[in-house]
C-alpha positions, -999 to +999 in steps of 0.1 A: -032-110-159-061-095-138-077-111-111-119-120-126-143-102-096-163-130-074-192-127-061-183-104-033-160-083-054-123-088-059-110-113-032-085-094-008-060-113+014-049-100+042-018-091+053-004-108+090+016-094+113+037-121+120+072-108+104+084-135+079+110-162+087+143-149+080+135-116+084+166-092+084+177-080+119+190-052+108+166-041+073+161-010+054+137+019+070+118+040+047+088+064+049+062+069+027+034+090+030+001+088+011-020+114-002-046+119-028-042+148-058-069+152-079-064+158-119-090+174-137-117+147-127-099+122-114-083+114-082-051+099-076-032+083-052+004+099-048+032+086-030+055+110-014+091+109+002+103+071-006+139+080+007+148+054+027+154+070+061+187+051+071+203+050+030+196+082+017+208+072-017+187+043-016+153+055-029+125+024-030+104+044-051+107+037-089+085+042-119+081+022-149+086+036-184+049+035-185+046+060-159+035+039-131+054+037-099+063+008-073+080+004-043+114-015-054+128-040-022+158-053-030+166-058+011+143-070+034+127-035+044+102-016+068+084+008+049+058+031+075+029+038+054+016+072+073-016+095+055-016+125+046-025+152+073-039+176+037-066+149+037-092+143+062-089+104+063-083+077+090-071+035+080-104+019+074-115+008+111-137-026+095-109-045+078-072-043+071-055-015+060-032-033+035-038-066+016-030-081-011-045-104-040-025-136-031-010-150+001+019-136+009+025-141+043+062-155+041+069-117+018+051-095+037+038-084+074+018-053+091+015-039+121+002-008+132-024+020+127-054+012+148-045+025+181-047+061+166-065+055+136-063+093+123-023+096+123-011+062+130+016+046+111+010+013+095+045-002+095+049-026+069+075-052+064+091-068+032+113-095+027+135-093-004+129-118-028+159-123-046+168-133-084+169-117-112+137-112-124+114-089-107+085-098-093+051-078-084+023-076-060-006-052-063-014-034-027-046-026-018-047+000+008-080+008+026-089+040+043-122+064+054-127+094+037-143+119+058-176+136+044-186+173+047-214+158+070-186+139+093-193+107+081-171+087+071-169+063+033-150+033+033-129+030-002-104+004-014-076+018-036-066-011-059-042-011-084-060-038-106-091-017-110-088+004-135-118+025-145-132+019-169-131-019-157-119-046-185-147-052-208-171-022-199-176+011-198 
C-alpha cells in the first residue's frame, strides 16, 4: 500500500547510526554503487556490482519477476552505498542520505558520507530479519545533482513515487 503525501510531502524517517542490537560481529560486506542511466526520456536509478565482497557467490541483488530489483539480506550485512564517479553528484549535504518511510532503527543503521561528500561511502548496515516471508522497505536515497551552472539540485529518489503519481497525471 502507498504511503498518502502530508502536507510537507511524503514523511521520510531517518535512518540512525547507532548499529542495531544484536548486530552480527562478523556480517556480510557488499558494495554497491549508484548511478543514473537515462532511457529515452526517463532517468533511472541503476544499481551496479551487488557481489558481496567477502561471499562471492552470495549476490544481494535480486529482481522480481516484475522487473524490479532489491537488495535481498538474509545475514545481517554492511552494504557501502558509493556514487557513481560517471555522474557529477555529491550525498545531499541538508538531510540524510538514506531514510526510510517507517522507523526502522532496530533493521537498519548509517554511517558515513559527509566528511567527503563527493566520493564518500555511506556504509549502511542491515540486520536480517528472519522467517519465512519476506519483508520490504522502500529506500529513499538523497543526493545533489550538479548543474551546467555549478549549482547544485537537491532530489529524493523514492521508490513509492511513481510518475505519473496514483490518481493523476
Amino acid at each position: 500500500m502507498m504511503k498518502q503525501p502530508t502536507k510537507d510531502g511524503f514523511a521520510q524517517k531517518k535512518i540512525g547510526s547507532k548499529k542495531p542490537d544484536g548486530f552480527s560481529d562478523n556480517p556480510i560486506r557488499a558494495q554497491v554503487t549508484l548511478a543514473l542511466e537515462q532511457r529515452g526520456r526517463a532517468i533511472n536509478l541503476i544499481m551496479v556490482a551487488g557481489k558481496a565482497c567477502d561471499e562471492p557467490a552470495l549476490d544481494i541483488l535480486r529482481q522480481t519477476k516484475e522487473g524490479e530489483f532489491y537488495l535481498a539480506i538474509e545475514k545481517d550485512t554492511i552494504i557501502s552505498f558509493a556514487l557513481s564517479d560517471r555522474i557529477d553528484w555529491r550525498w545531499n549535504q541538508k538531510q540524510a542520505a538514506l531514510t526510510t518511510k517507517d522507523d526502522r532503527e532496530s533493521l537498519y543503521a548509517v554511517d558515513g558520507g559527509f566528511d567527503d561528500p563527493l566520493t564518500g561511502e555511506i556504509q549502511f548496515y542491515c540486520k536480517a530479519r528472519g522467517g519465512d516471508v519476506p519483508q520490504t522497505d522502500g529506500l529513499s536515497i538523497a543526493v545533489d545533482l550538479q548543474q551546467s551552472g555549478g549549482s547544485y539540485l537537491p532530489i529524493i529518489i523514492d521508490p513509492d513515487i511513481r510518475n505519473p503519481p496514483p490518481g493523476g497525471g
